[in-house]
N, C-alpha and C positions, 0 to 999 in steps of 0.2 A: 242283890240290889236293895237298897237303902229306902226309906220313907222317903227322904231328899231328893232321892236316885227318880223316884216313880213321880212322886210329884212334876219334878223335871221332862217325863219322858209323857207324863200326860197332858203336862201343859206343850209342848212341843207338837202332839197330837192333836191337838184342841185347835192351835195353831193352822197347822196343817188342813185339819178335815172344812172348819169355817173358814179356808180363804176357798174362793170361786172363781176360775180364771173369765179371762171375759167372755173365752168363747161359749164356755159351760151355760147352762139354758139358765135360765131367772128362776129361783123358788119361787114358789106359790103358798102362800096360805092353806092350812086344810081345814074345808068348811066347820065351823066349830059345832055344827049337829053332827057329823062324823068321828074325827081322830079329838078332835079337841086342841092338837099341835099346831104350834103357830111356828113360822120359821121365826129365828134369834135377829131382834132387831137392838134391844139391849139387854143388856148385863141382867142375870135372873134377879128377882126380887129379894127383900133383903131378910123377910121372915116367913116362907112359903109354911105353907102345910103338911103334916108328913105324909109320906107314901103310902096310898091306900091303892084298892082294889081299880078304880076309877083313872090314877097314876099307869096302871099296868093295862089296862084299858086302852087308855091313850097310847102307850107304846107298840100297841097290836095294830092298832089301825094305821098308825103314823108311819111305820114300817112295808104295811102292805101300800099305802096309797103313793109312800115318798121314796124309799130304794128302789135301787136301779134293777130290780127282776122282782120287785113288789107286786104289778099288774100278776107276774105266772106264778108268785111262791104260792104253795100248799097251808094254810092258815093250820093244818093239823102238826104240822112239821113246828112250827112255832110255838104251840101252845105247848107240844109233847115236849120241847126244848124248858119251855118255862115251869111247867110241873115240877121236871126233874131237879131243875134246880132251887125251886120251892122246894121241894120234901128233902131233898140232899139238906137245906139249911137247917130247917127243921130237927132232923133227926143227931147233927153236927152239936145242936144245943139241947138235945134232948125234949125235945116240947112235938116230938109226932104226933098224928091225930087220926086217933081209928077212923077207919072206914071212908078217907081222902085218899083218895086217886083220879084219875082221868078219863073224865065220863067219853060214852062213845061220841066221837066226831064225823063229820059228813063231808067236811071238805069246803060248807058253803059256811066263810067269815062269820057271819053276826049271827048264825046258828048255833056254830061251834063257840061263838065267845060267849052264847048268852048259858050255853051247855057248863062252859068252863067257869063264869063266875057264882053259877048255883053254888058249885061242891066247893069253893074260896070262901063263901059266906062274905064276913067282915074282913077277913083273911089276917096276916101277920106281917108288920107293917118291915121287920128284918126280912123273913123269909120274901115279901113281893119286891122287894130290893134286887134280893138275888133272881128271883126269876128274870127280873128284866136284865140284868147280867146277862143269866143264861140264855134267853132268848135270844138277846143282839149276837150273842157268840157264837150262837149255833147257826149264824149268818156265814161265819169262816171266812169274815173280810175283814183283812188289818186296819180299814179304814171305816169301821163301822163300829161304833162305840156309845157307850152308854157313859155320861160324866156325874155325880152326883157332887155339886160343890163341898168342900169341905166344909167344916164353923171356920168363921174370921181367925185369923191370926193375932193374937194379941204380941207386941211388941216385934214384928218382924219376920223373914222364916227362920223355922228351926231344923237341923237334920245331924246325923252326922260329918254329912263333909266328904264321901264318900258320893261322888255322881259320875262313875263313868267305869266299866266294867269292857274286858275285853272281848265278851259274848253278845255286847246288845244287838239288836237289829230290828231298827224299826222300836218299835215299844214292846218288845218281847227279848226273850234270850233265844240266840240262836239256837234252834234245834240241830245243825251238822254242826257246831263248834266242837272243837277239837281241845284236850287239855292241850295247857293249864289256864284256867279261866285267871286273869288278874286285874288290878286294878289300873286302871286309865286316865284316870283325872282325880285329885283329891282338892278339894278347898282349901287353900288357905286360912291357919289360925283356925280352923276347925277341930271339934274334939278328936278327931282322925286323925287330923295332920298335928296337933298337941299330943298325940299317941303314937308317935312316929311313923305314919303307917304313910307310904311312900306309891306314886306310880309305878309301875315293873310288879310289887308285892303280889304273889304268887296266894290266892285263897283256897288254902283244901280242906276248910270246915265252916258251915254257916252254924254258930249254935249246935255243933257237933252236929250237923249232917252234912256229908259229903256232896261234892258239887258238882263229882262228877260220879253215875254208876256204870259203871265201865266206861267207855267211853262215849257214854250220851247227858249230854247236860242235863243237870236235876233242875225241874222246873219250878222245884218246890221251894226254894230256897227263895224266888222271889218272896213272899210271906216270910221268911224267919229273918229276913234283911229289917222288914218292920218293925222288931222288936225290937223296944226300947228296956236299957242297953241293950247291944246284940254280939253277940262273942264267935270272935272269928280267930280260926288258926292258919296263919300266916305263914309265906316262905320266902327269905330274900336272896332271889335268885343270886347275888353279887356273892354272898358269901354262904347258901346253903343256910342260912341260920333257921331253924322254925319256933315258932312264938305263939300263944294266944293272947289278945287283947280283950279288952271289952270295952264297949265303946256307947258311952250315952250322945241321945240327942241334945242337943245344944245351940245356939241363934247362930246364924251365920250369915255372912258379910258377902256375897258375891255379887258382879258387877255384872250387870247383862252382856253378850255374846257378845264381841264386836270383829269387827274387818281388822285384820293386823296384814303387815307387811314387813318385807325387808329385802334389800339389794343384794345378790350373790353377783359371783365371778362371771364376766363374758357376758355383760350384758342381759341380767336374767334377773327376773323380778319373781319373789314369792309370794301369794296372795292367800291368807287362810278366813275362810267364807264359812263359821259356823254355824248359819242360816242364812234361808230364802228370805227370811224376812223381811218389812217394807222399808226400800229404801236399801236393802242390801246389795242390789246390782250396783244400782250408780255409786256406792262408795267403794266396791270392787276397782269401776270404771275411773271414780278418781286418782285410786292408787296406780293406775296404768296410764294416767294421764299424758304420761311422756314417751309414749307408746315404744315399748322395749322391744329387743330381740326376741324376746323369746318369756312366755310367763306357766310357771307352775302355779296351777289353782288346787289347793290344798280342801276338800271336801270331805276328808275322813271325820267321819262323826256327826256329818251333818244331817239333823234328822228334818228336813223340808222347810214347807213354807209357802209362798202362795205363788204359783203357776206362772203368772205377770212375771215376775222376778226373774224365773228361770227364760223368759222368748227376753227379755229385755237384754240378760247377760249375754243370751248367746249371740244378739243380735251387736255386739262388738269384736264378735269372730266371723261371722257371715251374715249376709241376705240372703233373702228370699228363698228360704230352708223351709220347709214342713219340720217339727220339731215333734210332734207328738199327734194324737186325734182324741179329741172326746168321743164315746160312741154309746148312743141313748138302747133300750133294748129291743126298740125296733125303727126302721129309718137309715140316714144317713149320719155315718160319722162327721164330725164338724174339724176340719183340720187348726193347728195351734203352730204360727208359722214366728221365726224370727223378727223381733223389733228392728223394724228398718229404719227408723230416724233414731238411730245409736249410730254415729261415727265408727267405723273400721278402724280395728286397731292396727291388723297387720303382721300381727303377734304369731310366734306360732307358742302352741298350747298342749300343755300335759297337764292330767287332770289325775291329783293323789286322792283315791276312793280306797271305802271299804265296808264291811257287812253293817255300820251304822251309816253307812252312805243309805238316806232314806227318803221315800216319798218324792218328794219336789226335787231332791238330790241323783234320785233313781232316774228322774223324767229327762233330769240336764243331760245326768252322763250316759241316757240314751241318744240323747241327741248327740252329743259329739261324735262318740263309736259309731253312730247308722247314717250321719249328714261328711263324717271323714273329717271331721275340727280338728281332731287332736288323736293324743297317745291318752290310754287311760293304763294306769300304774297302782299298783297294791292288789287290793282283793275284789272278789264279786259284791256288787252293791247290795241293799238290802233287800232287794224285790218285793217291797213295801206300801205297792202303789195299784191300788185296784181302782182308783178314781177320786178325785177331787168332791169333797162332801158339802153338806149342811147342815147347818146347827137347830134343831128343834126343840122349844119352851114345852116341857111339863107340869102339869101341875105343881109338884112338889119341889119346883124351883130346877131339878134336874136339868139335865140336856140331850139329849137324842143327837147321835151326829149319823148321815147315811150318804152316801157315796149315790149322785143318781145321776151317774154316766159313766163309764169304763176307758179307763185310760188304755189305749194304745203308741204301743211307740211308731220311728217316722217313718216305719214302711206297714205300720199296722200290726206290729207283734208283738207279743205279751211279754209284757218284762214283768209282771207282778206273778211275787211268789218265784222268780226266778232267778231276779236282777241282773245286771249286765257287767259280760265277764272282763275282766282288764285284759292286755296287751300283753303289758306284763307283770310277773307276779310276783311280789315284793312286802311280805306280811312285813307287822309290826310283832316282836315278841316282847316277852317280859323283860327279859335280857336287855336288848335294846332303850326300852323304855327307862329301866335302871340306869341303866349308865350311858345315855343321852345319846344313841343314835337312833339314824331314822335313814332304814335302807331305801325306805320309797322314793326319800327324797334324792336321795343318794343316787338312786338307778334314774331318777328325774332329769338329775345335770349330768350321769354319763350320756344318755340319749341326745342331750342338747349339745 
């Protein structure tokens, strides 16, 4: 994955974790004698201060008082998460520092933090970067992330061109993907695509490390995708050819996501929905306007979006559905029910997913499969949805995103970390993508 690639996949995340469906409970402020975290009401500032001791502070508390098992987490569990990945930095750049380690902890927060910022001192403003990294990660929820803005962009983005991979899921590579990882989507007029480098292209070297060690995806290659230029060895499945390229960052021209459509055989409309985003149902719903026999909704790749979006779509396939449940960590789940003033379309409905089917995407196409909508066709979603977040102000301009309710699907079952399985099953390969078929869609109109 690419500079481009990530950028992409964390503003998509970002996306995702700050939208708050209606049902999900209201943030709250946290008293500023506590965390110091305020919930995001705009855009961070435009020359914060750098990350200090005080920055990682706030992320300890902002955590314990605002995720969703905050109230029961162990504050020892957190800080041992953010050590390790203080002194992991540290020693990465060579600047360790005798006799820093992990004072003993008790269990009681402001004990243990006041234990933990002795032996930090002034601390190191790279290394408390990483701890809060570490610490959010050692949360082990896809939807719990730590965002550090990037510096402004002078003249536009830049990347390679190079944003879509056939392992993603969710904002990660899949851990069960299978070779051969290839590529998915290439920009246009990008140094990639100026470099012949083609959807289908088969990658079995990042910067000469292989992508795959046996058959488990190397996780490491996200970071050498970064490197500008980054040299990949290439395969073209059409003709066996293999190649290395190198490939610099460079500006690039790409047009935001949009709703696309087009009319197949026997009455059957294709609708491809690369996000939840606002306003993304109704232009769904205006493509179906002429309410068809039958409509394929194309979802592969879609990495989410905001909750709303998803009860509104489904709400032109059915009423009075249960669609999902937010569920707070103690109390009553709050059920997430179909938009009923959405006209019926009438339609009947296949739904083409797959392991970047993510988040807001995971949540639809549980609803179709558990409320009986539709066919879902391709692969298992991304299981990428452990609840709908918030976005948290840091001092240092940063952002805190925390998930504080747990998604359930409509009978109350866990689709995250699972995701939900298709009907039927209809990958896309490299092959395919080369040379322009698309079995999903394929198996789509045999079923209709």
């Amino acid at each position: 994955m690419l500079a481009a690639m990530i950028r992409t996949l964390c503003a998509a995340v970002l996306m995702t974790a700050c939208t708050v469906s209606a049902s999900a409970p209201a943030p709250q402020p946290v008293p500023a004698g506590n965390a110091g975290c305020t919930a995001v009401a705009a855009p961070p500032p435009q020359s914060p201060p750098p990350t200090s001791v005080n920055t990682l502070r706030q992320a300890y508390f902002c955590v314990l008082d605002n995720y969703y098992s905050g109230p029961v987490l162990d504050s020892r569990t957190l800080l041992k998460s953010a050590m390790a990945a203080y002194t992991q930095n540290l020693i990465r750049r060579g600047a360790d520092r005798t006799g820093l380690g992990l004072p003993a902890l008790t269990g009681d927060r402001d004990t243990d933090w006041a234990a933990f910022a002795k032996v930090l001192g002034t601390g190191d403003p790279a290394a408390l970067r990483a701890a809060i990294t570490g610490m959010v990660a050692g949360l082990q929820d896809n939807h719990a992330r730590w965002i550090n803005p990037p510096p402004p962009q002078q003249g536009g983005p830049t990347g390679t061109g190079i944003v879509g991979v056939s392992a993603e899921q969710g904002p990660q590579l899949d851990p069960a993907a299978r070779p051969p990882l290839f590529i998915t989507e290439v920009v246009p007029g990008s140094p990639a695509a100026e470099a012949g480098v083609r959807p289908g292209d088969i990658i079995l070297k990042v910067d000469g490390m292989p992508v795959f060690i046996g058959d488990t995806v190397n996780q490491a290659i996200i970071g050498a995708f970064a490197a500008d230029p980054v040299r990949l060895t290439l395969k073209r499945p059409t003709t066996g050819r293999t190649r290395t390229v190198e490939i610099g960052q460079g500006p690039l021209t790409r047009r935001p996501p949009e709703v696309t459509s087009k009319r197949l055989p026997g009455g059957v409309v294709y609708v491809r929905l690369p996000g939840f985003h606002e306003g993304g149902a109704d232009r769904v719903i205006a493509e179906l306007r002429d309410r068809p026999k039958a409509v394929v909704l194309d979802l592969r790749g879609n990495g989410g979006g905001s909750p709303r979006e998803v009860t509104r779509l489904l709400g032109a396939f059915a009423h009075g559905k249960v669609t999902s449940h937010f569920c707070p960590l103690k109390g009553d789940c709050v059920p997430n029910r179909t938009d009923d003033s959405v006209p019926l379309l009438g339609s009947r409905l296949v739904v083409l997913t797959d392991r970047g089917c993510a988040s807001a995407c995971d949540d639809f196409s549980a609803a179709v499969k558990g409320n009986g909508l539709g066919t879902l066709v391709g692969t298992r979603t991304a299981g990428a949805v452990s609840g709908p977040g918030m976005g948290y102000l840091l001092d240092d301009g940063s952002v805190l995103i925390l998930p504080k309710v747990r998604h359930l699907g409509p009978a109350r079952e866990i689709i995250d970390t699972i995701g939900v399985p298709v009907d039927h099953h209809a990958p896309m390969t490299a092959l395919d993508l080369a040379t322009g078929r698309d079995p999903g869609l394929a198996k789509a109109l045999a079923l209709l």
